[in-house]
C-alpha positions in Angstrom: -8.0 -1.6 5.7 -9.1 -0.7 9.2 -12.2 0.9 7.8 -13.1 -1.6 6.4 -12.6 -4.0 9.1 -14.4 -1.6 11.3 -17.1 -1.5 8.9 -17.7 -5.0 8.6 -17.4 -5.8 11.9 -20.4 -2.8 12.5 -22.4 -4.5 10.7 -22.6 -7.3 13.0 -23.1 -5.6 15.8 -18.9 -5.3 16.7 -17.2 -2.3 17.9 -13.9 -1.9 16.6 -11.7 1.8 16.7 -8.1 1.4 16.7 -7.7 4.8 14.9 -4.6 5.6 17.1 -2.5 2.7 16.0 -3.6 2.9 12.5 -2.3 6.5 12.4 1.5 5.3 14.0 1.3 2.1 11.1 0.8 4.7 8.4 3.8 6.8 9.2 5.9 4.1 9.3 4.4 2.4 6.1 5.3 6.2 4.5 8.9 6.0 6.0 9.2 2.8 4.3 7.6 3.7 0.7 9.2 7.0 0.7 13.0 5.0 1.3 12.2 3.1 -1.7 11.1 6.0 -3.9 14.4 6.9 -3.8 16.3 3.2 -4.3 14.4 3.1 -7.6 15.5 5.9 -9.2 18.3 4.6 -9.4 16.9 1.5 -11.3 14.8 2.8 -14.0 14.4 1.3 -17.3 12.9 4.0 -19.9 12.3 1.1 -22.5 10.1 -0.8 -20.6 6.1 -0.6 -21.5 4.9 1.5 -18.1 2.9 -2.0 -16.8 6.5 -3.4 -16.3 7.6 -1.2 -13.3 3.9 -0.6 -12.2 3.3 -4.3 -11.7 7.0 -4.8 -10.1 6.9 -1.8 -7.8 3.2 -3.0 -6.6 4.2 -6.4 -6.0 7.3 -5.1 -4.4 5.8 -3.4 -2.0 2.9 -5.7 -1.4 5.4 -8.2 -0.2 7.6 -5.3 1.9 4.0 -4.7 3.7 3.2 -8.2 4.1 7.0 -8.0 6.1 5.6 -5.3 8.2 2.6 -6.9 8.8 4.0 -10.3 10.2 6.7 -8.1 12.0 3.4 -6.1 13.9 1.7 -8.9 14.7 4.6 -11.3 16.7 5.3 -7.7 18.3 2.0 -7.2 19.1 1.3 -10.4 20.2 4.5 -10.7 22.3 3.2 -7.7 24.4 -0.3 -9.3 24.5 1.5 -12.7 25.8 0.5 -14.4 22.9 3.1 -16.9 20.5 3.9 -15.7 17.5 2.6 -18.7 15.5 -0.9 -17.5 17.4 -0.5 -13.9 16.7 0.3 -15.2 12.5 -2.8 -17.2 12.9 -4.8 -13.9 13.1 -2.7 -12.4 10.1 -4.8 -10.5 7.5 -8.6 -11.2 9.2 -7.6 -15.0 10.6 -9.3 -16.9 7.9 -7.2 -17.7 3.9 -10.1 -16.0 2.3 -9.3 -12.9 4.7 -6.0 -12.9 4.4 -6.6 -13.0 0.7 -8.9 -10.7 0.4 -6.8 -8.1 2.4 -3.5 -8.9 0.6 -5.8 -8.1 -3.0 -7.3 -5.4 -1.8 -3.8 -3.7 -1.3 -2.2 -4.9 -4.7 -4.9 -2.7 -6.2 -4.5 0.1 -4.1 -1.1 0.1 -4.3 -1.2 -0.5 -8.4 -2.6 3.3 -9.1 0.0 4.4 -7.3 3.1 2.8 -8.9 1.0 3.7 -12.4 0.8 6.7 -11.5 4.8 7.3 -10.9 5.7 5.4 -13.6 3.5 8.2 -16.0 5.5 11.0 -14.1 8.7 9.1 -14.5 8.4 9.2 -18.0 6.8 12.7 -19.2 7.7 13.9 -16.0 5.7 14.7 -12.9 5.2 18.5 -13.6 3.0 17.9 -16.9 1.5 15.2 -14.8 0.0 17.4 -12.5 -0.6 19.9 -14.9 -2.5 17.5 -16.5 -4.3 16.6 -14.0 -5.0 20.0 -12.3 -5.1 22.8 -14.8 -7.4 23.2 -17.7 -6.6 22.5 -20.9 -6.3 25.4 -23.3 -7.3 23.5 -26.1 -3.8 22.8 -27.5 -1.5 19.8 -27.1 1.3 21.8 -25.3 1.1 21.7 -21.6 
């Protein structure tokens, strides 16, 4: 998302590089997706049509980073002497359509993902990357 913040803002003639804190926000967002990789194994329905989990686990997590995102910014603003309603004014760009826009863009990223897992849930996540990484020798047996 900073990318492409950084991008746009380029483009009109704004610098923007806040690589540093980007780096410390995707370690914690890891910490937090990795906790929850394990909670749901403990949940898993093998009856369910794979878009089931896929769409719950994306939506799941879209909200869980929304959290941390509302959580950054009333911390970030505190040390910045800002409110917190002023520092949840700038959530997500500042504008709906930003906020939007930021909030869609990580449903799909985060969609592959959960896909993704839910296919290695269910054949299991050795044939997946078999699949993915080895050539096929013609046969169906991986």
């Amino acid at each position: 998302m900073l990318y492409l913040k950084e991008a746009i803002l380029e483009a009109q003639g704004v610098t923007f590089a806040p690589w540093g804190f980007a780096a410390i926000k995707a370690v914690i967002v890891a910490k937090f997706m990795l906790v929850s990789r394990r909670l749901d194994r403990h949940i898993e329905n093998d009856t369910q049509p794979l878009i089931v989990p896929t769409l719950y686990k994306s939506l799941a997590m879209l909200v869980l980073l929304i959290v941390l995102m509302v959580i950054e910014e009333v911390v970030v603003g505190l040390i910045h002497g800002n409110g917190g309603h002023q520092s949840l004014a700038e959530l997500g760009g500042g504008t709906l359509h930003q906020r939007i826009g930021t909030f869609v863009i990580m449903l799909l990223v985060l969609m592959p993902l959960f896909a993704f897992r839910a296919l290695g849930d269910r054949i299991g996540h050795r044939k997946l990357n078999a699949m993915f990484f080895r050539r096929s020798s013609g046969s169906d047996d991986i």
